[in-house]
Every structure is written in C-alpha cells, then in structure tokens.
C-alpha positions in Angstrom: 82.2 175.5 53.0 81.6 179.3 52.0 78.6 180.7 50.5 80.1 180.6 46.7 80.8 177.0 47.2 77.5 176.0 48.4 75.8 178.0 45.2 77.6 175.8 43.1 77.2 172.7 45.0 73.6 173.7 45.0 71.5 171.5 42.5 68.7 174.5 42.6 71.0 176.5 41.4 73.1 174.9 39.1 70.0 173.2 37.7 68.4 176.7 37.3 70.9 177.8 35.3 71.3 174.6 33.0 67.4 175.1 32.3 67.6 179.0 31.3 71.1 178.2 29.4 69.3 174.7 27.1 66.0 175.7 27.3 65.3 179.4 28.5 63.2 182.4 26.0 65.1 182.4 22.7 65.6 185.3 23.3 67.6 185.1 26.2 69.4 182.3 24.7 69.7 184.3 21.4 71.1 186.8 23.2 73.7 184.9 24.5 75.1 183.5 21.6 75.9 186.7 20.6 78.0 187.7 23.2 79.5 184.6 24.3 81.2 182.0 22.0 79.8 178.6 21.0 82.7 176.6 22.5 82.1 178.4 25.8 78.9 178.1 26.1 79.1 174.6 25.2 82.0 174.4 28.1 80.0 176.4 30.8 77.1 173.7 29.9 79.3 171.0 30.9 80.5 172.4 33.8 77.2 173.2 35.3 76.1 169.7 34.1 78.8 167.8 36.2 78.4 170.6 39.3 74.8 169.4 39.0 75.5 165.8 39.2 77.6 166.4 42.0 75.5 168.0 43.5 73.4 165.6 43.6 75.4 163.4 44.9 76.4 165.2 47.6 72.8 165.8 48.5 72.3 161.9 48.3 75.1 161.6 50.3 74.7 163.5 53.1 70.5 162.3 53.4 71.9 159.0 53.8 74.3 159.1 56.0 71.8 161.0 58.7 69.5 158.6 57.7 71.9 155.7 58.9 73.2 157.7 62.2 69.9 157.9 62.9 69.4 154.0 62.5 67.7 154.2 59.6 65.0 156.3 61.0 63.8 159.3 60.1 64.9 162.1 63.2 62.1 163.3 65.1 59.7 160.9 64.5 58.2 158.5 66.9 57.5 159.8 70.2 55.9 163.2 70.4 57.9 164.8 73.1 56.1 167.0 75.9 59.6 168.7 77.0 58.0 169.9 80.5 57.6 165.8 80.9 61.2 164.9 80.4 64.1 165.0 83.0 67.9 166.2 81.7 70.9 165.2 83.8 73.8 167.5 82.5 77.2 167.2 84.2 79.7 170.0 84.5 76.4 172.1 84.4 78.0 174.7 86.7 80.2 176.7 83.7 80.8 176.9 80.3 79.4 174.5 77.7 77.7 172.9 80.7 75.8 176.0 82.1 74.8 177.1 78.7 73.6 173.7 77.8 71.5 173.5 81.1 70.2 177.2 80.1 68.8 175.8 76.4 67.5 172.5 78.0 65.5 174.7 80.4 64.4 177.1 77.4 62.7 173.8 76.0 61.0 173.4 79.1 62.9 170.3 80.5 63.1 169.8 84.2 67.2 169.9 84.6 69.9 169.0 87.1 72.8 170.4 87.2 75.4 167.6 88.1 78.6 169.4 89.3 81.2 169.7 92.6 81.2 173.4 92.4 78.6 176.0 93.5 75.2 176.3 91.5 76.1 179.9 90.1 73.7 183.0 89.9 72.8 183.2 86.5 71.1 179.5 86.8 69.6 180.2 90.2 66.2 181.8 89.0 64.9 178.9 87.0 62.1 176.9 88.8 62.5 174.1 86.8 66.4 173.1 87.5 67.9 171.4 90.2 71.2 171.2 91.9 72.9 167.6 92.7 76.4 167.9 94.2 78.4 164.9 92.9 82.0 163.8 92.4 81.3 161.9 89.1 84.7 160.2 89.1 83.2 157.8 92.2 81.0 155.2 91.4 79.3 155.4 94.4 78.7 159.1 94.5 77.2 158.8 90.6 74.7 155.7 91.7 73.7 157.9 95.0 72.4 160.7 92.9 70.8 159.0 90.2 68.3 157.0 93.4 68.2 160.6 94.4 67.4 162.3 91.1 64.8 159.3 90.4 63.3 159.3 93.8 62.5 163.3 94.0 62.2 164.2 89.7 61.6 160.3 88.0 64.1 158.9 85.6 65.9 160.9 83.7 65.6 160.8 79.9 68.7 162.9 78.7 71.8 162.7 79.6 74.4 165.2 78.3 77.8 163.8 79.9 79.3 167.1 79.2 81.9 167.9 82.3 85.9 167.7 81.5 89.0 168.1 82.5 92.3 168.9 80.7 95.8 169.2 82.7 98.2 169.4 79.3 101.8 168.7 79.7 104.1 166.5 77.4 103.5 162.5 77.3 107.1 162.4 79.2 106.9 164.9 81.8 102.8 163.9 82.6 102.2 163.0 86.5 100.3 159.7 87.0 97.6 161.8 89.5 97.0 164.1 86.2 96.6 161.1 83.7 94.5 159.5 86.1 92.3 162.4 86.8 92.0 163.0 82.8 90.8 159.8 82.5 88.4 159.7 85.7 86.3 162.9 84.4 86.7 162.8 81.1 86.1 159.2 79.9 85.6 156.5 82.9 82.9 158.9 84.8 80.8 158.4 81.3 80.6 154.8 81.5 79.4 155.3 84.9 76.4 158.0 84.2 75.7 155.5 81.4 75.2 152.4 83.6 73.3 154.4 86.3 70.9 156.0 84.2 70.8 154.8 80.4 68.9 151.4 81.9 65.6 153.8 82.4 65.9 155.0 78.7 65.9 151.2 77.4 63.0 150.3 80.0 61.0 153.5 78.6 61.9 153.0 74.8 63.3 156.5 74.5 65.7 158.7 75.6 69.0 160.4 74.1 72.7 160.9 75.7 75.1 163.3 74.0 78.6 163.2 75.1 80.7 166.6 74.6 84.3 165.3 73.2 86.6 166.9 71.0 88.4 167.8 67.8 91.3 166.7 69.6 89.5 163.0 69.2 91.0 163.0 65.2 93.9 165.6 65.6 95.7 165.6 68.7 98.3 168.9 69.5 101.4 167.9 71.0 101.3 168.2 74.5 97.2 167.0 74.7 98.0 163.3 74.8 95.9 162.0 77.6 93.3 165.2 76.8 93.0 163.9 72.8 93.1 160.3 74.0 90.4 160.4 76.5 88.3 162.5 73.8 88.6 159.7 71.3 87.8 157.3 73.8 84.2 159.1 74.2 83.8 158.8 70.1 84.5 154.9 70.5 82.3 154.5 73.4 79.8 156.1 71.8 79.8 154.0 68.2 79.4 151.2 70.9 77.1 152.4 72.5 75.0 152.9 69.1 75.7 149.5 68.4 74.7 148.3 71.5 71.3 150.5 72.1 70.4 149.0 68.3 71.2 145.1 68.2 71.4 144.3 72.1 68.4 146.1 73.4 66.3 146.7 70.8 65.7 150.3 71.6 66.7 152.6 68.3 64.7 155.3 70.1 67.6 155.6 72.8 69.3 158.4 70.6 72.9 158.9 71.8 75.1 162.0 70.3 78.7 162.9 70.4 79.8 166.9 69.7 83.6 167.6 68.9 84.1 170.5 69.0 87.2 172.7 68.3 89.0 174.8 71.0 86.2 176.4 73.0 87.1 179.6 75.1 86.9 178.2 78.7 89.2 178.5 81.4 91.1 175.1 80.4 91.7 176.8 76.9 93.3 180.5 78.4 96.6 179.2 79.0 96.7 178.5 75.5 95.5 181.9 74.6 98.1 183.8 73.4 99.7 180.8 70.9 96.0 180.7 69.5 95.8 184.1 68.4 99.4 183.9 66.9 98.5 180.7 64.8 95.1 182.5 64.1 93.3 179.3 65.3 89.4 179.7 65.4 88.1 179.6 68.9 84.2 179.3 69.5 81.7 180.7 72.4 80.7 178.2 74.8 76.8 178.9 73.7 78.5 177.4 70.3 78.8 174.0 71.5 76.0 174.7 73.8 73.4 175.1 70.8 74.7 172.1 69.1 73.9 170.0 71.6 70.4 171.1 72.9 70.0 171.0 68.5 70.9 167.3 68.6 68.4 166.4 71.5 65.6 168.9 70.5 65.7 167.1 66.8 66.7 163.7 68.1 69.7 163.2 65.7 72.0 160.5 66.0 76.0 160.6 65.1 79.1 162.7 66.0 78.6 166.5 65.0 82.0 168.0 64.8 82.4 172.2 65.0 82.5 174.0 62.7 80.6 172.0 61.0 83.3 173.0 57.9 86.0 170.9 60.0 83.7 168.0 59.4 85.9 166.2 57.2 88.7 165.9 59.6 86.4 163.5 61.5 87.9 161.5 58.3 91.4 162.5 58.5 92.7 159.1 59.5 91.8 157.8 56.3 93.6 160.7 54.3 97.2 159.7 52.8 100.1 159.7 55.9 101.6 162.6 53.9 97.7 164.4 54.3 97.5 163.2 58.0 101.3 164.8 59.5 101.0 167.9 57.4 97.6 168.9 59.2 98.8 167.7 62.3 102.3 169.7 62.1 99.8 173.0 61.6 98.7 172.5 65.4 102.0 173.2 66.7 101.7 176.6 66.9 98.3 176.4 69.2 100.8 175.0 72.3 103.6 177.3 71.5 102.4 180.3 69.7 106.0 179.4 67.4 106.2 178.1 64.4 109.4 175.9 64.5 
C-alpha cells in the first residue's frame, strides 16, 4: 500500500478533514462554498464519510486479527524478558538470512548458536555471546546430540528460529528422488525434529517462541519450484498446528511460534534465477530484510505468518480469490524461471 493510499485509509486523516469540511471556522467553510459547488462538496463529504468508515474498519480489522494470532493476548505482555538470560538456537546461521538473524539476536543481547554444517564465518567470529554447534539437522540423532549439548554447556534454549533451507529447482518430471528427498529433509522434516528436541523446554518454562523462515512460494508456487513451494507450505501448516497445539494441548499461549514468507531473497539459491528476475522486474529483498522481520517478531513476541513485503500480504489469501484471480497471478511468475514471457 503506498503513501496516498494509506492517507486515505487513514481515519485521522479522513476524519480531520470531515471535521474542518462540517464543522470548521465559517469562514473557512464560507470560503469554500464559494469556490467549490454545493453538489461537490456534498459528494467529497460522502466520500470522505465512507473512506472514514472504512477506515475504521480496516483499523478494526487488522487489531483483531493480531489480537487472535497472538491468542487473544496482547503481544509483549507477560513475561518481562532479560535478553542476556535467554538462549536462541538459529539454524543455517552460517549465511544469509541465517547469519543476519544470529547478528540481530546477539544485538538484543541473547546468547546464540549458530546451528549449521559449514564453517562459523568471520564476520560472526567476534561476538562473545554466540556459539558454534556443528550439526547435520536432516539426522535425528545428530539434532538430539546438540540440543543435550547446547542444554548441558548454555541451559535450554528459549528461541528457536528454524531458518536453514535448501532449494534444488528443476521441473516436477525431470526432479531426482536424492533432490526431492533432500528438499524435504532440510527444509520441512528437520523442523519437526528441532521442534521435538527443544520446544518440550519452552512448554516446561511457560515461554518461549519459534519462528520458522518459509516462503511466498508457500501461496504461489513458479513452475519449476514444486518440491521448494511444497515444502514451504508444509512449514505454514505445521506451524497453524503447532499454534493449535501449544494453545489447547499444552496450555502454554506464551510459547509464541512465527512463520516469515518472504518473497525471493538475494542468496546464492536465488542467483541462478538472476537474470529472469530482473527481466520480469520481480522485487528481490536483502537478506537483513527477512532478517529484521524475524528478530521483530521475537523481540515483540507476535504470533502469525508475516509475509514480505508486507504489501504482498494479501496473497497469503490468494487461494480463496476466484480460479480466474488465482492462474492469472500465478501465470505472471513465469517469467522469474525463464526471464521469457511465453
């Protein structure tokens, strides 16, 4: 939404100038009447009478539907956090979304480690505060083995950002089982495994938040992203679930837990892709994009998806749209994995 369809959507605004308009100086109002006709007026009344109720509406809206996300709680409150106190497990912290994340979870003060199979890199290497667990999070055994470890050397963990990924594109016909398999492993499976090894603290505790990192691929899936999109909407089911779960089967509303789908991000997976973006003009965002997001949702302790930008947030919604609605947004994608147009 731009900045002239926020002013009007604005019920301070529109409600400022419905009260100069009816019942401003006379003179002002005098004025007026002189230069613009009565049946105008009378129309641009109207008009900022309904944009006012619609505002409102909108305002109403969107209050309750964080307020239900958030299991009917208000975010934030409860708990005062003491961020040098709390312990944040972040996989894939090694690059990309994952590195920054791990960055703005150690700005907060949190002690952090760095889940990953590659090298601890330089940039993350000065902080006192973060630690380094190698782990292959696609084995159970090699997840439960670093959570005792994590636990036995830092104490339970209270955030989990299941943020590592892994995309291997190629069309649904052509797709090796060893890719779909690996897809699957790291990008869905490995989170119900980080879930079960370290989500059981946060219910003990009372508290706690996990944010999964999925994708805008989750609602519209490019050709050729099949298991990619799939696994990513996987991660939004497991996490209504999950919601579900943390509220009626354990009691624990304070266990937040956060999914971020974002758009294409400019990572390594993403550069084969480059060239057909920039032809079909699709927006890309930083990984420090995501990466703010998701320290955002924790440092707030908001519930629900968050999709980015947030102005793509009503194709969270698409598969409700019309069929007609639905192929003609998905038939724009084509050019992202082709850089053509037909």
């Amino acid at each position: 939404m731009n900045a002239t369809s926020r002013a009007l959507l604005s019920p301070a605004t529109t409600g400022a100038l419905l009260l100069v308009l009816a019942r401003g100086p006379a003179r002002l109002r005098a004025a007026l009447r002189q230069r613009v006709p009565a049946a105008a007026l009378a129309r641009l009344l109207r008009a900022l009478a309904a944009l006012f109720a619609l505002g409102l509406l909108a305002r109403a809206n969107a209050l309750l539907s964080a307020w239900a996300k958030n299991r009917w709680q208000v975010p934030g409150r409860g708990r005062r956090r003491r961020w040098a106190d709390e312990v944040a497990v972040v996989t894939g912290g090694c690059g990309g979304i994952g590195a920054a994340v791990a960055r703005g979870l150690l700005g907060l003060g949190c002690k952090v480690v760095v889940v990953d199979t590659v090298p601890l890199p330089e940039s993350l290497g000065d902080w006192a505060n973060l630690t380094y667990e190698h782990c292959d999070i696609t084995s159970p055994d090699s997840v439960h083995q670093a959570a005792d470890r994590i636990r036995a050397q830092l104490g339970a963990p209270s955030i989990l950002i299941n943020n590592a990924g892994l995309a291997r594109p190629a069309p649904i016909l052509s797709q090796t089982a060893a890719a779909l398999q690996a897809v699957f492993a790291t990008n869905l499976l490995a989170h119900w495994t980080l879930l079960q090894a370290f989500v059981p603290d946060m219910v003990a505790a009372g508290a706690g938040h996990v944010v999964g990192v999925a994708s805008l691929a989750a609602f519209v899936t490019p050709a050729g992203f099949a298991d990619y999109a799939a696994s990513k909407a996987g991660v939004v089911s497991l996490h209504e679930a999950l919601a579900q779960e943390l509220k009626h089967r354990y009691a624990c509303p304070r266990v937040r837990s956060s999914v971020v789908c974002p758009t294409y991000v400019r990572t390594p997976f993403v550069e084969p892709y480059r060239e057909g973006l920039r032809k079909a003009k699709a927006l890309t965002l930083a990984p420090r994009d995501v990466a703010d997001a998701v320290v955002a949702q924790v440092r707030e302790g908001r519930c629900g998806v968050v999709v980015l930008p947030e102005r793509y947030g009503w194709l969270a919604g698409l598969r409700g749209w019309p069929a007609w609605v639905q192929e003609f947004i998905r038939d724009g994608t084509r050019e992202h994995v082709t850089g053509k147009s037909e």
